[in-house]
C-alpha positions as CSV (number, residue, x, y, z in Angstrom):
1,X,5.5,18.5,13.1
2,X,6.8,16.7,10.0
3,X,10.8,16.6,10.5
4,X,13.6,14.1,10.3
5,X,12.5,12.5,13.7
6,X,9.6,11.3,12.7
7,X,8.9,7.9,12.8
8,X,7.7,6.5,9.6
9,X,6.6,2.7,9.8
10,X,8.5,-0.3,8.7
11,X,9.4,-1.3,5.3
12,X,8.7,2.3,4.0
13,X,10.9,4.2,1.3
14,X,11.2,6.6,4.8
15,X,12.0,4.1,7.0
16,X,14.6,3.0,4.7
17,X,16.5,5.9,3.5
18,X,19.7,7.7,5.4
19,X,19.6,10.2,8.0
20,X,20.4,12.9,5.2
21,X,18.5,11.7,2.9
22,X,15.4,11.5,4.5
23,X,15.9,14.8,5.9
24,X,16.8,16.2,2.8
25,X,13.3,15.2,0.9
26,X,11.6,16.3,3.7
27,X,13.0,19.8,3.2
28,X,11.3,19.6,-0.2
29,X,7.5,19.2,0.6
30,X,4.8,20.8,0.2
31,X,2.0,21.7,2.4
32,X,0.0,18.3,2.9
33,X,-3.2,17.8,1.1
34,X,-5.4,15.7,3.1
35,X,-7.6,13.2,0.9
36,X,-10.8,11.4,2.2
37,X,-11.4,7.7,1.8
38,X,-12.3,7.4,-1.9
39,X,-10.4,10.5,-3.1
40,X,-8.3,10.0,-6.1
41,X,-5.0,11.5,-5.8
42,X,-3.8,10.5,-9.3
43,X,-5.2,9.6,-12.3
44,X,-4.3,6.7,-15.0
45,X,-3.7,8.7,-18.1
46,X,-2.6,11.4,-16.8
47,X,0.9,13.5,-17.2
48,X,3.7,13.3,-14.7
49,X,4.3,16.6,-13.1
50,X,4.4,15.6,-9.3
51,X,5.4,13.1,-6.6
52,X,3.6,12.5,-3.6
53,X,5.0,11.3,-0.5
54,X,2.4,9.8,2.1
55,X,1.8,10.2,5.7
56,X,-0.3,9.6,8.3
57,X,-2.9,12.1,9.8
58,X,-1.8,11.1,13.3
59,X,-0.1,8.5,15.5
60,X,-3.4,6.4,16.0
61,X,-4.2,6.5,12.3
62,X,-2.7,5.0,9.5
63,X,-2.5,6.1,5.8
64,X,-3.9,4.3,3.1
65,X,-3.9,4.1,-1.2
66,X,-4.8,1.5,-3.5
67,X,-2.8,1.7,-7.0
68,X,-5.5,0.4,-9.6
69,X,-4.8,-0.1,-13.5
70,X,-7.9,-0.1,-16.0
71,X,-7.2,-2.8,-18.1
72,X,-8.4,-2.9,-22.1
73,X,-11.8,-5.0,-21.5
74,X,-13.1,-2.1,-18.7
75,X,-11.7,-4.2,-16.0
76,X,-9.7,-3.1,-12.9
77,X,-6.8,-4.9,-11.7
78,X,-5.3,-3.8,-8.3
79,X,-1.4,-3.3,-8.7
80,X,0.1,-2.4,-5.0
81,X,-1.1,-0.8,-1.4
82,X,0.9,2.1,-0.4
83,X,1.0,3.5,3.4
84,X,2.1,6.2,5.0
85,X,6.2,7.0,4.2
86,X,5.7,5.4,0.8
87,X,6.1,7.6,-2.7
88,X,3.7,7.1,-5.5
89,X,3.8,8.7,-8.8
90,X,7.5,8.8,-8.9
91,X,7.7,6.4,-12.1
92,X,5.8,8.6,-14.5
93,X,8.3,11.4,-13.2
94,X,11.3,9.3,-13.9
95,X,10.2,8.0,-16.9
96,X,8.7,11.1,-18.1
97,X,5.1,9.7,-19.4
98,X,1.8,9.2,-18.6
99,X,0.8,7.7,-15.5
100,X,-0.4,4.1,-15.9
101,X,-2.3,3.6,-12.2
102,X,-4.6,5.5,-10.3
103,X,-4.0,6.1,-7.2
104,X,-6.9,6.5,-4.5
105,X,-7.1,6.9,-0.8
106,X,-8.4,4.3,1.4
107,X,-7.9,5.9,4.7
108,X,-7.7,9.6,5.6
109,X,-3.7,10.7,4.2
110,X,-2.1,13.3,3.9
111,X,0.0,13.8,0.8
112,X,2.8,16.3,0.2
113,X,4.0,16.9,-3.3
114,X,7.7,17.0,-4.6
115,X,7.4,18.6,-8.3
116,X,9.4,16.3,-10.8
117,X,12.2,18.6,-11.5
118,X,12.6,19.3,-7.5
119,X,12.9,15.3,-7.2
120,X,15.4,14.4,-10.3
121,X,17.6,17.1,-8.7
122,X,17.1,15.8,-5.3
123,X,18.0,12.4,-6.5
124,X,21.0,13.6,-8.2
125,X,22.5,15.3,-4.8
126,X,20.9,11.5,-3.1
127,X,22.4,9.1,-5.6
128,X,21.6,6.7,-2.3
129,X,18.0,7.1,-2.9
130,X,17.8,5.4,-6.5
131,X,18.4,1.7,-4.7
132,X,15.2,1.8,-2.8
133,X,13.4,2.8,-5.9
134,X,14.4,0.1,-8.0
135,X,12.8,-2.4,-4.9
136,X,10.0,-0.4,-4.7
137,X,9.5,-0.9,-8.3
138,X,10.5,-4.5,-8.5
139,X,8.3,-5.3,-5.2
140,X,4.9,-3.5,-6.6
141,X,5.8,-6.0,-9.5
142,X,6.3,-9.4,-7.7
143,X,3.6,-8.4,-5.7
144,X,0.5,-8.2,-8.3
145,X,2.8,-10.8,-10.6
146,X,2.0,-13.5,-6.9
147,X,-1.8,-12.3,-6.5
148,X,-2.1,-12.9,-10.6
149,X,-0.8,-16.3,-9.6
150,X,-2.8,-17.2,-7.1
151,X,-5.9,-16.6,-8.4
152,X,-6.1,-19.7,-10.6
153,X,-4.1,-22.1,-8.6
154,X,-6.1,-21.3,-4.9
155,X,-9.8,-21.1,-3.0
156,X,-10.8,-17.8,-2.0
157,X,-10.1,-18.1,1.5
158,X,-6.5,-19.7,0.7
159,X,-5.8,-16.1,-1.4
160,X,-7.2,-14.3,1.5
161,X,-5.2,-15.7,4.0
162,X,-1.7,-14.9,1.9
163,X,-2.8,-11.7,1.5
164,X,-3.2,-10.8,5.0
165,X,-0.4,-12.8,6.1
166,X,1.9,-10.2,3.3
167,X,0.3,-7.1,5.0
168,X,0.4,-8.3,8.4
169,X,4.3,-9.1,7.8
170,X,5.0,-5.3,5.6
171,X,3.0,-3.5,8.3
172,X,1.5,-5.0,10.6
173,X,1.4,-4.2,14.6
174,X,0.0,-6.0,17.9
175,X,-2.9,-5.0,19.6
176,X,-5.5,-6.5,22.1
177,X,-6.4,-9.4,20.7
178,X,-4.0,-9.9,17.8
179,X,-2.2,-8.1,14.9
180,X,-3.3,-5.2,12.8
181,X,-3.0,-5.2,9.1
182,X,-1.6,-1.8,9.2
183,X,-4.1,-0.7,6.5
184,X,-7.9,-0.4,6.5
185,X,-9.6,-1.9,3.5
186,X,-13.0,-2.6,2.9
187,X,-14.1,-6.1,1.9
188,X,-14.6,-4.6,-2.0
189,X,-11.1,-3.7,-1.7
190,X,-9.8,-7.0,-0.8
191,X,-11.8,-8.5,-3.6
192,X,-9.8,-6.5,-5.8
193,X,-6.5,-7.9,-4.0
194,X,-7.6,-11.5,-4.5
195,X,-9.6,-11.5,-7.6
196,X,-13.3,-12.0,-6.2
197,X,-16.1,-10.2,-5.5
198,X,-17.3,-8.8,-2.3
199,X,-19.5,-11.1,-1.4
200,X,-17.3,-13.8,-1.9
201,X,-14.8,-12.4,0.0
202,X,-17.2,-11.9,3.0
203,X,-18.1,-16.0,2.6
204,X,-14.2,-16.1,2.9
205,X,-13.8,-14.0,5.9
206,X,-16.8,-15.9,8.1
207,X,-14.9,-19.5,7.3
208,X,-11.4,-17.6,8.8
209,X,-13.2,-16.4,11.3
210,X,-15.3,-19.7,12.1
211,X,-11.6,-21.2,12.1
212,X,-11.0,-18.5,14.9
213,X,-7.6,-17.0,12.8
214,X,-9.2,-13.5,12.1
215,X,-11.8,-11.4,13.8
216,X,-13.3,-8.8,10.9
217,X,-14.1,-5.3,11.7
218,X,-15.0,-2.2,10.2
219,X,-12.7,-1.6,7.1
220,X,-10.5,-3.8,9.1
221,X,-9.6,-7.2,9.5
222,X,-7.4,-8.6,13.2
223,X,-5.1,-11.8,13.2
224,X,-6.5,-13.3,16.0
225,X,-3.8,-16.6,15.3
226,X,-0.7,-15.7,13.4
227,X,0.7,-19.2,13.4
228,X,-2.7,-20.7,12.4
229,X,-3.3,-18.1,9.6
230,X,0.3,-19.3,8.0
231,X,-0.7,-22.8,8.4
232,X,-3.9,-22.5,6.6
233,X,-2.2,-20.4,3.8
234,X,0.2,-23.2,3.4
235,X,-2.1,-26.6,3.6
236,X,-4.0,-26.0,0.7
């Protein structure tokens, strides 16, 4: 049962607010839609009439978007990953225009809507709120403004490895056998977080994994060597 208890994961708007806060958006969901891996929840282009707030379908599982912008020459450019306890669609609401990202599951999530006018006034009565928001904002900007960076000035595998290492860090968790991104991406998807293609990006897992710092799995990828991962991102 969704409630103020819940445990939301770390470095999430959730995780982050107050007690009241948090319970007081809560109070303002609606039933979840649940979206399938490849579902789009919202469109680039389209108006700004409803948040979303993210969650997990269960305890085991973790929730999962991509927020992808088509550019003017037809091509895609990935913008931020989003996980459970995580808004998205809130700055077309604020801002009151189109959206300018789609935003599409890569895991099973559930997503609970907050119409715009419900979540100004909630922000009003939670002026506390509007300081995560700006580092959300900021953050999905340094973020694609470091993988725009990167992809002139590193290899492949170099890219790879900082990427991991920034997910592992955001939401990562031990297992057996070493730490769990957090999310579940599929090697495509990756490509579009380190500007290659997919098969590229599979040449790029098999030399990590040759170097024994990652063990790829299904949608998935394990830091088998944390320390050795961050030394390789580093070195080159």
């Amino acid at each position: 049962m969704l409630n103020e208890s819940t445990r939301w994961p770390n470095g999430t708007l959730m995780q982050r607010l107050s007690k009241r806060s948090r319970g007081e958006l809560i109070g303002l969901l609606a039933p979840a839609r649940t979206l399938k891996i490849g579902e789009i929840l919202l469109r680039q282009g389209d108006g700004g009439q409803v948040v979303y707030l993210l969650r997990s379908p269960g305890p085991e599982r973790s929730a999962c978007v991509k927020i992808t912008a088509r550019l003017e020459n037809g091509s895609h450019t990935l913008l931020a990953i989003r996980i459970g306890g995580d808004l998205v669609g809130e700055m077309a609401v604020l801002r009151d225009v189109p959206r300018n990202a789609t935003v599409t599951a890569c895991a099973r999530t559930l997503a609970h809507a907050v119409p715009n006018d419900t979540f100004k006034a909630f922000l009003h009565r939670c002026p506390d709120v509007w300081p995560h928001l700006y580092e959300m904002a900021t953050g999905q900007l340094d973020w694609a403004n470091l993988r725009r960076q990167e992809f002139t000035g590193y290899p492949i595998a170099v890219r790879l490895a900082r990427v991991m290492l920034d997910l592992a860090d955001r939401h990562g968790s031990p297992g057996p056998g070493g730490i769990h991104l957090g999310v579940r991406l599929s090697q495509a998807e990756l490509g579009l977080l380190v500007g290659a293609r997919e098969d590229a990006v599979s040449q790029a897992l098999g030399q990590l994994r040759q170097a024994g710092l990652v063990s790829p799995r299904y949608r998935a990828v394990l830091v088998t060597d944390l320390s050795g991962l961050r030394h390789f991102a580093s070195s080159t």
